[in-house]
C-alpha positions in Angstrom: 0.0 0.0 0.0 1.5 3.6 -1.2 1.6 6.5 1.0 -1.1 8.4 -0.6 -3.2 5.2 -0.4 -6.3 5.3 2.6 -5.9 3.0 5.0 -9.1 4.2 6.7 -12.1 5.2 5.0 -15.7 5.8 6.7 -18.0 6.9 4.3 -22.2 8.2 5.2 -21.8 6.5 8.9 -24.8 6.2 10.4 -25.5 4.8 13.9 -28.6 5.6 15.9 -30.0 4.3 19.5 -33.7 4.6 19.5 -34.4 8.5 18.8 -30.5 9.7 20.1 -28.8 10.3 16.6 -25.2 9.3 17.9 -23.5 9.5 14.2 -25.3 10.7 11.2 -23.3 10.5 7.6 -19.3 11.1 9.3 -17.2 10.5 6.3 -13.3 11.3 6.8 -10.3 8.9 5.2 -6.8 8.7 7.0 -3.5 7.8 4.5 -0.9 5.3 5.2 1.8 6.8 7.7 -0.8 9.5 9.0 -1.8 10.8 12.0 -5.4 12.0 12.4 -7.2 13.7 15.1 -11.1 13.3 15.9 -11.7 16.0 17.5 -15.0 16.7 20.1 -16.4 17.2 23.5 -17.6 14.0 25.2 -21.5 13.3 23.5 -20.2 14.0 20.0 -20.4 10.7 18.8 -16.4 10.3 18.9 -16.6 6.9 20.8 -19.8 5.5 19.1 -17.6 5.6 15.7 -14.8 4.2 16.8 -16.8 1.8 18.2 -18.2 0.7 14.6 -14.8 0.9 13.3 -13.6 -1.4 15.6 -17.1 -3.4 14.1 -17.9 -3.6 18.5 -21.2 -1.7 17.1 -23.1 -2.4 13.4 -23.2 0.8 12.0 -27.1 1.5 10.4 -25.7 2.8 7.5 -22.7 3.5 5.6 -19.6 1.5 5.1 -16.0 1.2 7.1 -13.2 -0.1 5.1 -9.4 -0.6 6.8 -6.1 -2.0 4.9 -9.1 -2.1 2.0 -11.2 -4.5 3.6 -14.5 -4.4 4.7 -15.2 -4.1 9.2 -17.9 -6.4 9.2 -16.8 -9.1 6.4 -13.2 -8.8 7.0 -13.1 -8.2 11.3 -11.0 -10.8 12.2 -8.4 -10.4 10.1 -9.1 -6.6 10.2 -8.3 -7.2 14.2 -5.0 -8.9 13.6 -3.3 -5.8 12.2 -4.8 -3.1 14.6 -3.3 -1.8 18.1 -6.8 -0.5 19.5 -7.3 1.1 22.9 -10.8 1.6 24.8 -11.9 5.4 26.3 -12.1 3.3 29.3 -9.4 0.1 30.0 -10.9 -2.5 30.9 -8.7 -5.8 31.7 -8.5 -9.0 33.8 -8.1 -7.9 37.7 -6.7 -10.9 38.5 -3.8 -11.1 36.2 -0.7 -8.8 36.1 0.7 -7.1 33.2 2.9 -9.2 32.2 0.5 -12.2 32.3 -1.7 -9.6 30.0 1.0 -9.0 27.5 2.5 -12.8 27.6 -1.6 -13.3 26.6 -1.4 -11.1 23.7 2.0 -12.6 22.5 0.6 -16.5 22.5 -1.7 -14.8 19.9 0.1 -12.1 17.7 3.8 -13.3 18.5 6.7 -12.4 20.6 6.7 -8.8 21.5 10.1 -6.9 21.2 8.9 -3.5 21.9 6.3 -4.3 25.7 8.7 -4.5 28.4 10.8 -1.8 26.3 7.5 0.2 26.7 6.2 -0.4 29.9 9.6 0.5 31.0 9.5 4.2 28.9 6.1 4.6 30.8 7.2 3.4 34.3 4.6 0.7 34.9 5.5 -2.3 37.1 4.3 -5.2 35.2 4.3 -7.5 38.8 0.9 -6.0 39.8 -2.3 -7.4 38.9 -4.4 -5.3 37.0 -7.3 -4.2 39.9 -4.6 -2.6 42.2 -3.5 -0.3 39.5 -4.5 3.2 39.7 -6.4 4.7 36.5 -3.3 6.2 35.1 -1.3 2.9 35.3 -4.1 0.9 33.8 -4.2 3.6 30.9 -0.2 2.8 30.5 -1.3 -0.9 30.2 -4.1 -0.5 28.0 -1.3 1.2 25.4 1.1 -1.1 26.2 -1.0 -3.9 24.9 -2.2 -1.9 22.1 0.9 -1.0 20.6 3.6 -3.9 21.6 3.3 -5.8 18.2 4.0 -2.4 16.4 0.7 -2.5 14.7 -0.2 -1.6 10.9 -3.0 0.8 12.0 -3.6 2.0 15.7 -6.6 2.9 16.5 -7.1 4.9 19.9 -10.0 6.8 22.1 -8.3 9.3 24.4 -4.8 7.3 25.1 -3.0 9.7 27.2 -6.1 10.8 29.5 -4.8 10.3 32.9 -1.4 10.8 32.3 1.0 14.0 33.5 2.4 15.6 30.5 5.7 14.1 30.9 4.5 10.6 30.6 2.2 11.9 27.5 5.0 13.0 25.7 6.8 9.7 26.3 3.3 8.0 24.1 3.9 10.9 21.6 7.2 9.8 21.0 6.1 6.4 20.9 3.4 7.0 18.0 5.9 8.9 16.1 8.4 6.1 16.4 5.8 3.8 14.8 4.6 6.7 11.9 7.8 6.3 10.5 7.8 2.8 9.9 4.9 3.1 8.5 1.9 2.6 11.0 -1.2 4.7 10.5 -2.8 6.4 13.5 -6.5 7.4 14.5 -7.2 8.9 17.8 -9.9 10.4 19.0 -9.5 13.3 21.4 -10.8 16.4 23.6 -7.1 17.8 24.0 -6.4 20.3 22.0 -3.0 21.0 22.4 -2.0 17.0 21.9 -3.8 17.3 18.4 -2.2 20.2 16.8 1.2 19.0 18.4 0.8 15.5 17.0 -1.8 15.4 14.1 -1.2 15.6 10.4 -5.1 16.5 9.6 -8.1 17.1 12.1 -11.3 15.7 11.9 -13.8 17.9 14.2 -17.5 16.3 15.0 -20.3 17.7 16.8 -23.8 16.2 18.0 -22.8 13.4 15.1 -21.9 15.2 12.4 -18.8 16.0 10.5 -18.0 19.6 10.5 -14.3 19.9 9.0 -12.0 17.8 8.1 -8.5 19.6 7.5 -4.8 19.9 7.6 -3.4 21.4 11.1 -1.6 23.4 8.3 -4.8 24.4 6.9 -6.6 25.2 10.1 -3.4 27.4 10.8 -3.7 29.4 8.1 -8.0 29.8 8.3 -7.8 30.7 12.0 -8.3 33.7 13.4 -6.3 36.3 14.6 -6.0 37.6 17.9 -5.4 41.5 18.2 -4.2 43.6 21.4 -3.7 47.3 21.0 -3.1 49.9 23.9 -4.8 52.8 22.8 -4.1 56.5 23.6 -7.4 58.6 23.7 -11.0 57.8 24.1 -12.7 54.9 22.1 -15.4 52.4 22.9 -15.7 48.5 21.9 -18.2 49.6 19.2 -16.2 51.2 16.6 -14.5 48.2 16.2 -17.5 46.2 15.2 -17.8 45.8 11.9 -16.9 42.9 8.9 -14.8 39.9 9.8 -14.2 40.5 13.5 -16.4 38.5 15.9 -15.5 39.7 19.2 -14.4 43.1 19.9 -13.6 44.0 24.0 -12.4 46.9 25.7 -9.9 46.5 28.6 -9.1 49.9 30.4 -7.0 51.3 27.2 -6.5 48.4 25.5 -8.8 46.9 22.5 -9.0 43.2 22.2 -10.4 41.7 18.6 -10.8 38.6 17.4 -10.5 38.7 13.5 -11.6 35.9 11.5 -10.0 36.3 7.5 -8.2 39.3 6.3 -6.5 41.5 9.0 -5.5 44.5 6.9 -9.4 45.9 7.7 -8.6 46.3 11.3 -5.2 47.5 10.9 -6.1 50.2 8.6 -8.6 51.0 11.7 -6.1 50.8 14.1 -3.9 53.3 12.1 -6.7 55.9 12.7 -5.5 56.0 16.6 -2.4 56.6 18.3 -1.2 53.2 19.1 0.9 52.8 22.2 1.5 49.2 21.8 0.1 46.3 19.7 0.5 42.3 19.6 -1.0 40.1 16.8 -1.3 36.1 17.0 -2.7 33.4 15.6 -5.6 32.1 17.9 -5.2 28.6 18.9 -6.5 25.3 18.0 -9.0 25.2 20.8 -10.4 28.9 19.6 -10.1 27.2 15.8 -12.2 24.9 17.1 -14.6 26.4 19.2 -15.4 28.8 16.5 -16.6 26.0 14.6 -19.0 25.2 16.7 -20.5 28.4 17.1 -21.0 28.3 13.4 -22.8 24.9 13.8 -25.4 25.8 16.4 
């Protein structure tokens, strides 16, 4: 399979239970050697796709392909190439982790990489599984998922739980295995660990697609944040007008929020005596929030 080949493709997914409309007609596609984020707040239907991916759930409509087979025809061998991990890890209390990992080997093969892991990730395979805490079950649960180096990995929320120095240990890990090749899906509610990590973004809400982009793309569409100090008198109001969609007034300074072209406000701006002025890019988390306020 070529780089610009999909390894993932979901096309018109539909899932309902009863009258809740979990996923309604999410399409999105991930390439070989890609990382994409699927990005939403908890309710969004982020868990109930991955769920039909995994083929866990029959989807009502639409069609799943992964490695170019079909996830209800082809599940078991589907399931042999992917390193999945639940939103919620669920294992056997009784057995430790290496007894869970020496499991998974008598089925996919002598593991190279899980001690090498669980090592990275400090987690003492000796214990059984119901004395860990949550964030060592979560190491676990990734540990398992990702010790046979795995064509496609397929993940809901792997590094909730964990500090940020033990989330940039998995980050380094899933980078490690996108250059050999793997192809990663993980859904998220952390910004930041998106745009650090992701190739492309996927953003749902209440079911339904409502972008799928480059982080490079998203970059360049988002909006700009603008903070001038301004000498003299001048209220919120003047600087309401085409393409910015907040406009507040802080003592002497002006704070905007521009979505598009900036040169409108700067030509405003150039009408006052400017004592000081700082322009940024707003973040992902305001990229993304802003598309939701267009959905509603």
């Amino acid at each position: 399979m070529s780089k610009t080949e999909n390894v993932i493709v979901v096309k018109g997914l539909v899932k309902h239970f009863g009258k809740v409309k979990a996923v309604s007609g999410v399409s999105f596609s991930v390439k070989k050697g890609e990382i994409l984020g699927f990005l939403g707040p908890n309710g969004a239907g982020k868990t109930t796709t991955i769920r039909c991916m995994m083929d866990f759930l029959r989807a009502d409509a639409g069609t799943i392909t992964i490695l170019g087979k079909d996830s209800k025809k082809d599940t078991v061998s589907i399931k042999e190439k992917v390193g999945y991990l639940s939103g919620n890890v669920r294992l056997y209390d009784k057995w430790s982790g290496e007894e869970h990992i020496k499991f998974v080997e008598s089925i996919r093969g002598k593991s190279d990489a899980a001690r090498k892991y669980a090592k990275k990730l400090d987690l003492d395979l000796k214990k059984k599984f119901k004395t860990l805490s949550s964030g060592n079950k979560q190491k676990l649960g990734l540990v398992l998922a990702l010790m046979n180096k795995p064509e496609v990995v397929i993940m809901d929320e792997p590094t909730v739980g964990l500090d940020p120095l033990l989330q940039n240990t998995i980050y380094d890990i899933l980078e490690e295995l996108r250059k050999k090749g793997s192809t990663i899906f993980i859904s998220s509610h952390n910004l930041a660990e998106v745009e650090k990590i992701c190739d492309r973004v996927a953003i749902i809400k209440d079911g339904k697609m409502v972008t799928v982009s480059r982080i490079e793309d998203l970059e360049f569409k988002k909006i700009h944040r603008v903070e001038a100090r301004l000498s003299g008198k001048f209220t919120a109001k003047e600087f309401e007008f085409n393409g910015v969609t907040e406009a507040k007034k802080n003592g002497s300074v002006i704070i905007l929020t521009v979505e598009g072209h900036i040169n409108p406000v700067i030509e405003k701006l150039a009408g006052y005596k400017i004592e000081n002025i700082e322009i940024t890019h707003a973040s992902l988390e305001e990229v993304f929030l802003n598309y939701y306020k267009k959905e509603k």
